[in-house]
C-alpha positions as CSV (number, residue, x, y, z in Angstrom):
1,X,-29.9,5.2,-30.0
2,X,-28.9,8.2,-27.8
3,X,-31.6,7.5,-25.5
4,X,-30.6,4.0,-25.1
5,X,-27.0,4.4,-24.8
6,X,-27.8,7.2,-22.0
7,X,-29.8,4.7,-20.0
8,X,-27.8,2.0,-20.3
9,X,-24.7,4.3,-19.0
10,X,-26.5,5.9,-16.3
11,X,-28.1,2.1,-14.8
12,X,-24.5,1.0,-14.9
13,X,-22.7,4.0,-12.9
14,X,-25.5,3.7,-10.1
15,X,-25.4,-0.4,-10.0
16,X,-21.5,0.1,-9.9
17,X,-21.6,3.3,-7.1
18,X,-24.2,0.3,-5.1
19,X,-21.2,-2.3,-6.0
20,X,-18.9,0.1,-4.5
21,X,-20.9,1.0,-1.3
22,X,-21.5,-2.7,-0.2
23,X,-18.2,-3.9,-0.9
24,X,-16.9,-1.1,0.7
25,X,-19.0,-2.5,3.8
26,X,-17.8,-5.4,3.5
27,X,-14.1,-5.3,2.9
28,X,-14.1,-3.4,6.0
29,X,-16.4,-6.2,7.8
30,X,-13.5,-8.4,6.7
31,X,-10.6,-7.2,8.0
32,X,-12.0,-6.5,11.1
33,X,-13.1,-10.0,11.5
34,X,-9.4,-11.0,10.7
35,X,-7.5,-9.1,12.7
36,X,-6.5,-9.8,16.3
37,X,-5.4,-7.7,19.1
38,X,-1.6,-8.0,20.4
39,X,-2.2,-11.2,23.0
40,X,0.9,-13.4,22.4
41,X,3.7,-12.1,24.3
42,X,6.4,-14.8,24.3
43,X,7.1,-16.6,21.0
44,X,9.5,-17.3,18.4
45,X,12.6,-14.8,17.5
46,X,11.6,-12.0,15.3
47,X,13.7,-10.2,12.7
48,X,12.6,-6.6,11.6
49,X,14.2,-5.1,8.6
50,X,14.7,-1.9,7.4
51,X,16.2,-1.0,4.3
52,X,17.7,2.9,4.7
53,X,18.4,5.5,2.0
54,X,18.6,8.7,2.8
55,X,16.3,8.7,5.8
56,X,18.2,11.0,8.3
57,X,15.0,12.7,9.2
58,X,12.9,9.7,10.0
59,X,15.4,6.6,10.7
60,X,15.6,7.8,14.5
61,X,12.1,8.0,15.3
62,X,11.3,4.8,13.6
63,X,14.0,2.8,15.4
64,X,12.9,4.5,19.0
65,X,9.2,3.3,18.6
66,X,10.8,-0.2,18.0
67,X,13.3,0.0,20.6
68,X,10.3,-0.3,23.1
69,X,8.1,-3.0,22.4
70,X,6.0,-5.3,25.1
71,X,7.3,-8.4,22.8
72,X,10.8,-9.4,24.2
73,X,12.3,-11.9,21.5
74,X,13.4,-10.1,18.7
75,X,16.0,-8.0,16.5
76,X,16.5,-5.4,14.2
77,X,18.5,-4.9,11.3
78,X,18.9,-2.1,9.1
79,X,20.8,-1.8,6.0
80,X,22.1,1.2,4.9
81,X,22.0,1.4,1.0
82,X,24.7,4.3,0.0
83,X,23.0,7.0,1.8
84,X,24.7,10.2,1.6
85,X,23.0,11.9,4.2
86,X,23.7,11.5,8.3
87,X,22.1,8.4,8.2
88,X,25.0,6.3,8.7
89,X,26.1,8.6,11.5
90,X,22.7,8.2,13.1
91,X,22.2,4.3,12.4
92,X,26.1,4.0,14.3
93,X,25.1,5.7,17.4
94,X,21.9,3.7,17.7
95,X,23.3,0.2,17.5
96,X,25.8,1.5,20.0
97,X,23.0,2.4,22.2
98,X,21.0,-1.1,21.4
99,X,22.6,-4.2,21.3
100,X,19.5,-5.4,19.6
101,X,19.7,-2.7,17.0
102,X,22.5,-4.5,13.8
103,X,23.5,-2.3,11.2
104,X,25.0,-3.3,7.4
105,X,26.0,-1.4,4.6
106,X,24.2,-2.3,1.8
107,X,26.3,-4.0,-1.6
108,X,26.5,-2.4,-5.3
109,X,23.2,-2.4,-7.0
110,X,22.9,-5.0,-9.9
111,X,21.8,-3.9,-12.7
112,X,18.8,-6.2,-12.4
113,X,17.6,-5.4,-9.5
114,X,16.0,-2.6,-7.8
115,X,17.1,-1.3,-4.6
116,X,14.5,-1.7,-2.2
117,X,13.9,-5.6,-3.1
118,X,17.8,-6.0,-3.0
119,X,18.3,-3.7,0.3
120,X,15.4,-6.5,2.0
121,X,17.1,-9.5,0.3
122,X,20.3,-8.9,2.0
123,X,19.0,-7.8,5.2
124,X,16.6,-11.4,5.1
125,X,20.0,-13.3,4.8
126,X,21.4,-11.6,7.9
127,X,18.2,-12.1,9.9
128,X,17.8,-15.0,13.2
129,X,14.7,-14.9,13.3
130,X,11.7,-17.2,12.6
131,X,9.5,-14.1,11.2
132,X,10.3,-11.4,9.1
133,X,9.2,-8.0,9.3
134,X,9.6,-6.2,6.5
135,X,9.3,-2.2,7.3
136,X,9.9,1.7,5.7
137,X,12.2,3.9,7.6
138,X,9.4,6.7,8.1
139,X,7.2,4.4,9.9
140,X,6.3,4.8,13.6
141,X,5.4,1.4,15.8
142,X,3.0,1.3,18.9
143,X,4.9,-0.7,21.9
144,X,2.7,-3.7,20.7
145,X,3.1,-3.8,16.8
146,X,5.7,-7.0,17.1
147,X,3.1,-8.6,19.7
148,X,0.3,-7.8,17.2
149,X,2.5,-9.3,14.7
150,X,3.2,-12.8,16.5
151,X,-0.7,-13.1,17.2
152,X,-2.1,-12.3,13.7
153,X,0.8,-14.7,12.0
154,X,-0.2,-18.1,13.7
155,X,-2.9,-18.1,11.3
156,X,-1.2,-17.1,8.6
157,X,2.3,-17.2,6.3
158,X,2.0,-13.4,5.1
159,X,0.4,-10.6,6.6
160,X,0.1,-7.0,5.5
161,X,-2.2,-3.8,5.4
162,X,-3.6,-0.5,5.8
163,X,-0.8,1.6,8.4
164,X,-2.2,4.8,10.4
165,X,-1.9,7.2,7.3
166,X,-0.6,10.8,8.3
167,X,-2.1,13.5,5.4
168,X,-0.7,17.2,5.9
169,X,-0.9,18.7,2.6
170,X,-3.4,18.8,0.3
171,X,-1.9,17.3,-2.3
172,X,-1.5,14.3,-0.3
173,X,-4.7,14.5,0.6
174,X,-5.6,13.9,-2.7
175,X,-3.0,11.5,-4.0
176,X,-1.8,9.0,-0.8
177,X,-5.7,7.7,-0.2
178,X,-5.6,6.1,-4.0
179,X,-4.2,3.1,-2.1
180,X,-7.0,2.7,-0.9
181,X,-8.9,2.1,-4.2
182,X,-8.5,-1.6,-5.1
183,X,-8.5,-2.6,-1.5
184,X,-11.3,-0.3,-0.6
185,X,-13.9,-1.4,-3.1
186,X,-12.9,-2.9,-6.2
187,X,-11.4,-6.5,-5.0
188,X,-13.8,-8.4,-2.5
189,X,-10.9,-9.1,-0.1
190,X,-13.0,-12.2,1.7
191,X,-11.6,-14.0,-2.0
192,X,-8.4,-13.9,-0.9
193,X,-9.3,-16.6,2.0
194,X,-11.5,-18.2,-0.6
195,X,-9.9,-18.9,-3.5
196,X,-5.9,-19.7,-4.6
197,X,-6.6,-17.3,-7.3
198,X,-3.2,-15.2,-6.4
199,X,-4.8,-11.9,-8.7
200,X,-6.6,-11.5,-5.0
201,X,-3.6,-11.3,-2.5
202,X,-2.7,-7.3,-1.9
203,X,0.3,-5.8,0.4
204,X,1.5,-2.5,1.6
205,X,5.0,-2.1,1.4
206,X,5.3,-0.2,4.8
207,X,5.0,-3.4,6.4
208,X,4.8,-7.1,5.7
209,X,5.4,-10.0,7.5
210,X,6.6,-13.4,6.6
211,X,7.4,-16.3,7.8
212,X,11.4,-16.8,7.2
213,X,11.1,-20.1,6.0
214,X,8.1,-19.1,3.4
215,X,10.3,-16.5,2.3
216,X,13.1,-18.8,1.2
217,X,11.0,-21.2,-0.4
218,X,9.6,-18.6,-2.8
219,X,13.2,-17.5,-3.6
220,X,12.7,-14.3,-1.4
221,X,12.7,-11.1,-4.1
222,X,14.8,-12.7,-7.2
223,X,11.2,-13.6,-8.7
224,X,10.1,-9.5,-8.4
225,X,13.6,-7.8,-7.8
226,X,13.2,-5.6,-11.2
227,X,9.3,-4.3,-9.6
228,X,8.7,-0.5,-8.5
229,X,5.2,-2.6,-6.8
230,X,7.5,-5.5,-5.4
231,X,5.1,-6.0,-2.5
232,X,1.8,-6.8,-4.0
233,X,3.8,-9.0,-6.5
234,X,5.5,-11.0,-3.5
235,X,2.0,-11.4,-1.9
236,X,1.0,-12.6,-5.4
237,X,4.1,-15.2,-5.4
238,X,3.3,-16.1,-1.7
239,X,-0.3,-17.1,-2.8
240,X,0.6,-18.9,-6.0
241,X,2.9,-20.8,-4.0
242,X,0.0,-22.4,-1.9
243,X,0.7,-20.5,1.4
244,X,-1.9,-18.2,3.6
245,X,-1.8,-14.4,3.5
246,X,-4.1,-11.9,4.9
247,X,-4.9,-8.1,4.7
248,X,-5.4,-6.5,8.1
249,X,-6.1,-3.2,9.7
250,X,-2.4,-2.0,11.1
251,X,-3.7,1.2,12.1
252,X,-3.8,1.4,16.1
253,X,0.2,-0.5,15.7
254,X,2.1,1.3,12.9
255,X,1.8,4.9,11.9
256,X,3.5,6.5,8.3
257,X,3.6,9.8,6.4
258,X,4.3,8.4,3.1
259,X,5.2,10.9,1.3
260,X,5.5,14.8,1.5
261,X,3.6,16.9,-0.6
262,X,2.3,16.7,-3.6
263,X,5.3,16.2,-5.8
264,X,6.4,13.2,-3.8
265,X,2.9,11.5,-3.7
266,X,2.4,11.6,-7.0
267,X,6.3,10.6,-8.2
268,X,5.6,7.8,-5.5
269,X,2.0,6.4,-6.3
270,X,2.5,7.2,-10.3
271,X,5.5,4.8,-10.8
272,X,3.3,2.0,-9.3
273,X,0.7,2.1,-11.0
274,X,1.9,1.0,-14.8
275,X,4.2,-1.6,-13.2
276,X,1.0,-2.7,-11.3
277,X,-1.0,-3.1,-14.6
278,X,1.9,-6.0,-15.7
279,X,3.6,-2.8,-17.9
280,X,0.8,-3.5,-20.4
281,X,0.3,0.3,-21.9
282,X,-3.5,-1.5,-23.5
283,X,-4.2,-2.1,-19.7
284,X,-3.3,1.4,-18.4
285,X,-5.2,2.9,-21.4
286,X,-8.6,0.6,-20.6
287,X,-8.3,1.4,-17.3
288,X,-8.0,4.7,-17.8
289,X,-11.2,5.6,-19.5
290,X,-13.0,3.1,-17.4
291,X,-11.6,5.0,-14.4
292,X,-12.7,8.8,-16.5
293,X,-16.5,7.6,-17.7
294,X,-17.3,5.4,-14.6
295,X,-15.9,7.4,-11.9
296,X,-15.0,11.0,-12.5
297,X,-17.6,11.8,-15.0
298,X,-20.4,10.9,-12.8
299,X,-19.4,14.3,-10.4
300,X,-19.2,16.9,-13.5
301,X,-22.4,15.3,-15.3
302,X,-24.6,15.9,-12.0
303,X,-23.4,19.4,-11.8
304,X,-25.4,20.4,-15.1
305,X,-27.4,17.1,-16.0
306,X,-30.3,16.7,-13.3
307,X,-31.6,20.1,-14.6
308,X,-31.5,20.0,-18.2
309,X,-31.9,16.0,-18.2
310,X,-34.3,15.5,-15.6
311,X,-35.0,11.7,-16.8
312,X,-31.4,10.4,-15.2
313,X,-32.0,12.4,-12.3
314,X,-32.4,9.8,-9.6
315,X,-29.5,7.3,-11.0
316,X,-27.1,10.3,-11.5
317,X,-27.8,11.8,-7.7
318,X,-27.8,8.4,-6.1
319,X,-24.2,7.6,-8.3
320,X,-22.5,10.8,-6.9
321,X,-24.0,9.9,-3.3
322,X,-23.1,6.6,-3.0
323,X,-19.8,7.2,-4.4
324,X,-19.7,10.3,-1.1
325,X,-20.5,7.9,0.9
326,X,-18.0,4.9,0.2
327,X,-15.4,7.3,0.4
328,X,-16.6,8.5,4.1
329,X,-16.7,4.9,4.9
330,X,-13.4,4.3,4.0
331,X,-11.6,7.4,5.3
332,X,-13.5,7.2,8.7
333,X,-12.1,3.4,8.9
334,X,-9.1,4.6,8.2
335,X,-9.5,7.1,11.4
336,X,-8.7,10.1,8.8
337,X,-11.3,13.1,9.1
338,X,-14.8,12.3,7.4
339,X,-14.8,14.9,5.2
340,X,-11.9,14.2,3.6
341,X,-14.5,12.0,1.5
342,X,-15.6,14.8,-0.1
343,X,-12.8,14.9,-2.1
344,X,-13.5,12.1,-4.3
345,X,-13.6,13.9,-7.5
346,X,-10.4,15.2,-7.1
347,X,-9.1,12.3,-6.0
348,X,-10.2,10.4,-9.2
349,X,-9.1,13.1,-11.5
350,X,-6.2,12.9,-10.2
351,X,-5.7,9.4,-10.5
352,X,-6.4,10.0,-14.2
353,X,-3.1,12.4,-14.4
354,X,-0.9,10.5,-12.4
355,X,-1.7,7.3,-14.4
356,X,-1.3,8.9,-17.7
357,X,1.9,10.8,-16.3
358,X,3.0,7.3,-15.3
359,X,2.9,5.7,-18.6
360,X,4.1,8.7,-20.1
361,X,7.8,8.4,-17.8
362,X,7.9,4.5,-18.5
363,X,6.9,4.0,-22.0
364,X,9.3,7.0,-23.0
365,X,12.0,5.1,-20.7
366,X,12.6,7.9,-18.7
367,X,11.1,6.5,-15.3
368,X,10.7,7.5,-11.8
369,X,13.5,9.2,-10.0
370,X,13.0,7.4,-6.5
371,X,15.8,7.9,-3.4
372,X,18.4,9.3,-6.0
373,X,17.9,6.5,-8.7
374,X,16.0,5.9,-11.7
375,X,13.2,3.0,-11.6
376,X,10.9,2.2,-13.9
């Protein structure tokens, strides 16, 4: 029974790291294929939104890169949401500076809603323009990202994906590239053109763009204003609703560092992750041992196994090395350092404590403390 159970386990890790490896491949040959270069200079009016709490060392920067851009017709508008810093100070002296630049202070919080879906709500019902770009203070733009924008959206209603990723710390090192997981190699992204299944549309908060007119058919944010993960759940909506989204490499046209240090990546990643699971603690805990036998144990089991259980050699070697490899694939894609793919069995460990940590805050309704409020 042992020796059965043993095979069966060690054929499925190695078929799964193969999974993995080509999927990888070709998630990467698919966005590639999708995403255009910056071509279309003239176009419709586009709004870019940034909701602002807090963000007196990064709102400047962010508002410079998109102060130049090669695209001509467009705005921006930032809503301050109660910040207690400079911000306001800052955000004043810019729109002096830019008559392009529109600046709002953001109304109460309702209780049933959190505040970066109700920040972008507001700011969608000041915007002019035709498409909606939906962007984090700490981002930087290239001079082309609105161009790039305008190119990639005539074929599509919703557009979002992987930004230029800046890792400093170790412990972001370790936690920030988990965002990569379900994109990277788990969900064949070429199903997202294929199917209306919605389960199969994916977005990174740090930017989206929509059309205006999509995004008041859908009802905007009221449908996920109460979600810590509100931009993979608008994708969702988007989808369901019967219109065209795709995932695309942003990584020449929009740079971020997401978080700093360890404490914030985790406090950031962690309080998505139960909310992504639908808040369904048997979820979390399936996933979670799937996640600890099928892609952490592989790394500790070949540090002892091939030696004393020479039988599983080849399928727990060629596990941990395709897993080594996927991750190089994806970190070189993502133009980080190759090495950092080497980290893998951290990385997964440390999924496994910030995904029990994150059930942990919500089920004991203590949630995440996030920009001075408590979500979750």
């Amino acid at each position: 029974m042992v020796t059965l159970i043993s095979t069966v386990y060690f054929s499925c890790i190695f078929t799964l790291g193969l999974y993995f490896f080509i999927l990888a491949g070709a998630n990467i040959a698919e966005i590639r294929r999708y995403t255009r270069h910056p071509a279309l200079n003239d176009g419709p009016l586009v709004s870019v939104l940034i909701p602002v709490r807090n963000e007196a060392a990064h709102i400047q920067r962010c508002l410079d890169s998109l102060r130049h851009q090669t695209y001509p017709h467009y705005e921006i508008l930032v809503l301050d949401d109660d910040s207690q810093d400079d911000t306001g100070v800052i955000l004043e002296q810019a729109a002096k500076a830019d008559p392009r630049i529109r600046v709002f202070s953001g109304a109460p919080l309702p209780a049933d809603w959190y505040g970066k879906p109700y920040a972008l709500q507001q700011l969608a019902g000041y915007a002019c323009g035709e498409i909606l770009i939906m962007t984090d203070a700490d981002t930087v733009h290239s001079p082309s990202s609105i161009a790039f924008t305008v190119t990639n959206m005539a074929e599509a209603d919703f557009i979002s994906g992987y930004v230029g990723q800046e890792l400093r710390s170790f412990g972001e090192k370790i936690t920030v590239p988990l965002m990569f997981f379900l994109t990277g190699f788990v969900i064949p992204l070429c199903l997202n053109r294929y199917t209306k299944w919605s389960a199969f549309s994916v977005a990174i908060g740090q930017f989206i763009a929509i059309r205006k007119e999509v995004f008041s058919r859908i009802g905007g944010f009221t449908r996920v204003r109460k979600r810590t993960s509100e931009d993979i759940y608008l994708a969702r909506l988007v989808k369901a609703r019967g219109f065209t989204t795709r995932f695309l490499d942003l990584g020449d046209q929009v740079r971020c560092r997401m978080y700093v240090g360890y404490r914030s990546a985790m406090n950031g990643i962690g309080k998505n992750i139960f909310d992504f699971l639908g808040n369904h603690s048997a979820v979390l805990i399936l996933v979670f041992w799937a996640v600890f036998f099928f892609l952490f144990l592989p790394f500790p089991l070949a540090l002892a196994l091939p030696w004393t259980l020479p039988t599983y050699r080849f399928q727990l070697l060629g596990t941990n090395l395709l897993y080594t490899l996927t991750w190089t694939m994806l970190f070189v894609d993502r133009r980080l350092p190759w090495y950092y793919g080497l980290l893998w069995p951290l990385m997964m460990g440390n999924l496994l404590v910030t995904a029990l940590w994150s059930w942990v805050r919500a089920v004991s309704g203590r949630g995440f403390t996030w920009k001075g409020r408590i979500v979750g």
